[in-house]
N, CA, C and O of each residue as an XYZ file, in Angstrom:
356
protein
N       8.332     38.506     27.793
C       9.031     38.456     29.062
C       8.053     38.013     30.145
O       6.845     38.075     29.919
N       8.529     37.561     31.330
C       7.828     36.698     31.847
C       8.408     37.386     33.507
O       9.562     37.199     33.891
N       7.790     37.856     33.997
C       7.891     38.485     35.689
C       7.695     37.016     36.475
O       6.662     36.362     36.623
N       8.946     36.759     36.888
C       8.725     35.620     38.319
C       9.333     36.417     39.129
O       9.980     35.760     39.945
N       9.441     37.745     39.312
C       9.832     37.919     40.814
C       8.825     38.373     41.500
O       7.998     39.027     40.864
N       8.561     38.132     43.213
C       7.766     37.600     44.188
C       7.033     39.657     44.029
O       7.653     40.649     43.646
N       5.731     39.552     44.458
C       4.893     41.089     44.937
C       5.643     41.662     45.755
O       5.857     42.874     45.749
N       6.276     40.598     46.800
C       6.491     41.306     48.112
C       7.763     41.950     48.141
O       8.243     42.375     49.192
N       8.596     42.085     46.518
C       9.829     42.905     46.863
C       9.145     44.063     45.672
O       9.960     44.313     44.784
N       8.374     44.480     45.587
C       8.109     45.862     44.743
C       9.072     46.828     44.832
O       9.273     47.618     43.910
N       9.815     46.840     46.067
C       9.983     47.617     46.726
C      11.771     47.987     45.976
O      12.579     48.850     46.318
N      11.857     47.032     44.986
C      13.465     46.471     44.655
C      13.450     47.257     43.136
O      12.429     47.181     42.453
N      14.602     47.993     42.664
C      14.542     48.574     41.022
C      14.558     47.775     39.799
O      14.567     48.201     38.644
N      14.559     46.577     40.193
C      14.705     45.504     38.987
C      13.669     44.550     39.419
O      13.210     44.393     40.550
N      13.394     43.972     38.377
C      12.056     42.997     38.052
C      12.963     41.667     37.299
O      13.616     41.626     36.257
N      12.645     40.571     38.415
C      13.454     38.941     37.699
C      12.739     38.487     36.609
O      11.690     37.923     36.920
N      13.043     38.576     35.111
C      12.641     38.178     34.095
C      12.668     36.930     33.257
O      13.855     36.629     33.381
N      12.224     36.150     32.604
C      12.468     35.099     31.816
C      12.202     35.306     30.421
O      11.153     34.784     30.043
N      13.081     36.127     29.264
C      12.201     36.213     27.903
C      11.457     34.986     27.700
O      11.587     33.909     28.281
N      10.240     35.505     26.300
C       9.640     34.190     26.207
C       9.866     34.910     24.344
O       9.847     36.021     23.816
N      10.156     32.840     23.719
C      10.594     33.337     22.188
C       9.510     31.782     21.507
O       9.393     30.662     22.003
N       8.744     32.495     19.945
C       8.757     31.719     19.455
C       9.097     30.450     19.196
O      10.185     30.369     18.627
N       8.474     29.258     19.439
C       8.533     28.006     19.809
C       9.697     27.196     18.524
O      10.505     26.282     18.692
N       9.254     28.198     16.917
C       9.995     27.451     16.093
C      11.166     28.369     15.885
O      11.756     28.356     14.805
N      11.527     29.156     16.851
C      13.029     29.795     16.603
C      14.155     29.117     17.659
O      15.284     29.608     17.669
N      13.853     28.035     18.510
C      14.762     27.147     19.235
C      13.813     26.206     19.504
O      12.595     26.361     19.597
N      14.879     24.596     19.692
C      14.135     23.580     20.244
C      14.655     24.118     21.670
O      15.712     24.665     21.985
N      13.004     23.595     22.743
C      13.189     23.235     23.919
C      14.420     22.414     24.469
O      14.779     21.323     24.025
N      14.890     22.970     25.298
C      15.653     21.824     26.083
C      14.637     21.646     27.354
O      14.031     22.487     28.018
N      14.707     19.798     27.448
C      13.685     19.136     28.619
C      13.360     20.031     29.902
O      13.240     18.964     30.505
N      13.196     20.647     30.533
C      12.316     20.853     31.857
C      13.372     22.137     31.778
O      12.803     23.065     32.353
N      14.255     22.432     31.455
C      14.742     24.135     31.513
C      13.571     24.802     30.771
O      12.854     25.515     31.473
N      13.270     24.694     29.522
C      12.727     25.525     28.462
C      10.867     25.257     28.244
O      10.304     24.948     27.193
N      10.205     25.507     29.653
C       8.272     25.397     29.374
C       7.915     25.736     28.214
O       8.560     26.575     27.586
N       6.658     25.058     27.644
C       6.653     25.384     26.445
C       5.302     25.929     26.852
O       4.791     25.345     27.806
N       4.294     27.409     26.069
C       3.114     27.524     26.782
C       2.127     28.309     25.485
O       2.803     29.091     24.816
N       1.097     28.233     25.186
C       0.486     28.853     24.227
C      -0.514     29.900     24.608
O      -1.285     29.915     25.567
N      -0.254     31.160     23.218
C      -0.008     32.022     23.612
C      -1.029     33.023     22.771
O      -0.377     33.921     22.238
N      -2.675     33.130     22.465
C      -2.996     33.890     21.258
C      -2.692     33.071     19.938
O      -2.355     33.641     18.900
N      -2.819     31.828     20.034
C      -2.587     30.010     19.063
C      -1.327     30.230     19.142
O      -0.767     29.208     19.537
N      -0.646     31.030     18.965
C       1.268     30.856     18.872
C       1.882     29.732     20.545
O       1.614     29.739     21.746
N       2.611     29.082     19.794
C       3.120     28.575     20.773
C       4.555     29.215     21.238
O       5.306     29.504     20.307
N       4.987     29.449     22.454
C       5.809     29.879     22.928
C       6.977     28.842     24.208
O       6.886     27.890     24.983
N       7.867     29.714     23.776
C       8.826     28.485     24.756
C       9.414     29.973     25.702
O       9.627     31.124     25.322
N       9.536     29.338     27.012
C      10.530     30.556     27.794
C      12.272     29.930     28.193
O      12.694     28.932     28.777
N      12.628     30.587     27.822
C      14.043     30.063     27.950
C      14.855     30.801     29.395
O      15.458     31.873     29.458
N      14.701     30.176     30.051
C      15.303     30.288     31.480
C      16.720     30.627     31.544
O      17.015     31.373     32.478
N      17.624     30.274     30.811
C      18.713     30.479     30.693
C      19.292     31.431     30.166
O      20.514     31.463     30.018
N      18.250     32.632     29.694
C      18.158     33.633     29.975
C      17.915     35.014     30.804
O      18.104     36.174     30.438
N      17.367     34.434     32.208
C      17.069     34.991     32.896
C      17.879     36.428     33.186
O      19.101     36.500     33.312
N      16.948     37.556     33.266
C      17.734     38.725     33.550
C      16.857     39.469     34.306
O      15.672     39.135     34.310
N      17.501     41.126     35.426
C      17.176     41.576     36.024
C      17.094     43.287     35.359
O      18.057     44.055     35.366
N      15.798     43.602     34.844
C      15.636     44.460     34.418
C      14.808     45.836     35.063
O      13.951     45.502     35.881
N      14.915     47.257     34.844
C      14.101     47.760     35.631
C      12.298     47.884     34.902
O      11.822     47.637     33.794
N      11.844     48.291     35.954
C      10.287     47.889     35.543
C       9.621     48.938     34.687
O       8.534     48.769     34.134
N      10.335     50.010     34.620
C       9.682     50.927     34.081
C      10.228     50.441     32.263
O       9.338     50.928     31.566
N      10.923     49.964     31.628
C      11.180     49.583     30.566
C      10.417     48.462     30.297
O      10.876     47.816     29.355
N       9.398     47.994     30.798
C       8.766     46.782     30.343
C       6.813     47.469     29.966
O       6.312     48.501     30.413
N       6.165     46.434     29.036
C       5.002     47.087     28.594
C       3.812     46.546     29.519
O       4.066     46.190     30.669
N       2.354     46.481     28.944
C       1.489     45.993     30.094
C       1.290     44.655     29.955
O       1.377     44.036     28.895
N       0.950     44.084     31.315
C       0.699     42.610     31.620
C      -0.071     41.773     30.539
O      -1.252     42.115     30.477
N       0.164     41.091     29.947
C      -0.794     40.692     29.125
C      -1.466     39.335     29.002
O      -2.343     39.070     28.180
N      -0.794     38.228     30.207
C      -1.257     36.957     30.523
C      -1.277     36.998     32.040
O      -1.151     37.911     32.855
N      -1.455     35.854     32.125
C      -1.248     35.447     33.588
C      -0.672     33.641     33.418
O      -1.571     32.870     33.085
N       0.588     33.080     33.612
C       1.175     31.559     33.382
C       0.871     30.958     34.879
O       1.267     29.793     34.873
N       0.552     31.156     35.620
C       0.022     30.780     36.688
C      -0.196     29.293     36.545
O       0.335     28.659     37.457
N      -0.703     28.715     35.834
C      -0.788     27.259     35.468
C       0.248     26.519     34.576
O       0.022     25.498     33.926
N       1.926     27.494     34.682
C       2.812     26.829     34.406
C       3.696     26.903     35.826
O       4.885     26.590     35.764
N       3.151     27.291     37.032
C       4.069     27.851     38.176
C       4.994     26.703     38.369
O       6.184     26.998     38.473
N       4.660     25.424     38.437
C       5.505     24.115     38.852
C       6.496     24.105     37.887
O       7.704     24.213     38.101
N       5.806     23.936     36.543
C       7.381     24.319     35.379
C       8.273     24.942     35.248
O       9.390     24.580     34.876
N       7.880     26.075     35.563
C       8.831     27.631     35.907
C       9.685     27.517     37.084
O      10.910     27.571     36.979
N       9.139     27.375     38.107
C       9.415     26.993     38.949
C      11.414     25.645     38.939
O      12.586     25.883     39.228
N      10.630     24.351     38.420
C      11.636     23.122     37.929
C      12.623     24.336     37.254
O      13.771     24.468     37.679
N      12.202     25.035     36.392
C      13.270     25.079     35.502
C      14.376     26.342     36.225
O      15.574     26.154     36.436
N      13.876     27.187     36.419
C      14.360     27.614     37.701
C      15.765     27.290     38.720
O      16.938     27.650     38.815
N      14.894     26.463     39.323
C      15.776     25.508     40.314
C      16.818     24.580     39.038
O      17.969     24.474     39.463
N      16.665     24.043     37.883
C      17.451     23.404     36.984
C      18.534     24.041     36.879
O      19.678     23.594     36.969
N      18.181     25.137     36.679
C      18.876     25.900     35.930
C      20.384     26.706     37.050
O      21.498     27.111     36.715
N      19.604     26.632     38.559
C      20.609     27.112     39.388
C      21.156     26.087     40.523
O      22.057     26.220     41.351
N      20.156     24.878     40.211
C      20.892     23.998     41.347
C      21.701     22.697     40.529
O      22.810     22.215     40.761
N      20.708     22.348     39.507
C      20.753     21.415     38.216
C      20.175     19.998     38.664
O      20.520     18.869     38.318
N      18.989     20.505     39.719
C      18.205     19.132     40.241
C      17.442     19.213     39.531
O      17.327     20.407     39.252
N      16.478     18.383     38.769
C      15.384     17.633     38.050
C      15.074     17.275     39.320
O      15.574     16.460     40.096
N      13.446     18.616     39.457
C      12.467     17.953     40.509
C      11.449     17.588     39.398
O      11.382     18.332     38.419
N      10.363     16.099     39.508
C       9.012     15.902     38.944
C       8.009     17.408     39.087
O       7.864     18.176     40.038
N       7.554     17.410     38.000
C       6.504     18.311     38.111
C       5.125     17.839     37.802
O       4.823     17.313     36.731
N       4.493     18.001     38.559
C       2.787     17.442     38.638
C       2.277     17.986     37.158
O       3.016     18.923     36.856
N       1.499     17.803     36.337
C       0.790     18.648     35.584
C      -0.674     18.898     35.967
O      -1.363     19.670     35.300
C-alpha cells in the first residue's frame, strides 16, 4: 500500500491509499498503473484501486516512492479527470 495522502491532514481518520501488487499478477495499463522496484521484485500500483483506510490498520513504512511522485501523481489525475499529463522522468 502506498500513502499519497498530504502530512498536513494527519489530523483526518483515514489515510488515501494506492495498493501496490506484483508486477506478474496484472499487466500495467499505460500511465494509470507505475511500475516501481521493490527488494528486486518488481511492483506495479494500481490506482484504480484507490481506497480510504484508517491508519491504525496499516504496518510500518517501509520505502519512500518519492522518485515516482510525477507518475503517481499522472495517474492520479488519469484516473479522476482522464487527462494524460507528460511526465518528466
Amino acid at each position: 500500500m502506498l500513502d499519497i495522502q498530504s502530512d498536513f491532514l494527519d489530523e483526518l481518520k483515514t489515510l488515501l491509499l494506492i495498493p501496490a501488487i506484483k508486477l506478474a499478477e496484472q499487466k500495467p495499463i499505460t500511465r494509470l498503473n507505475p511500475v516501481f522496484e521493490f527488494e528486486q521484485q518488481h511492483y506495479l500500483l494500481v490506482a484504480q484501486e484507490i481506497a480510504a483506510i484508517p491508519p491504525n490498520s496499516l504496518g510500518t513504512k517501509v520505502s519512500d516512492l518519492e522518485s515516482l511522485r510525477g507518475k503517481i501523481l499522472a495517474a492520479v489525475d488519469l484516473l479522476i479527470t482522464g487527462i494524460k499529463w507528460a511526465v518528466l522522468e
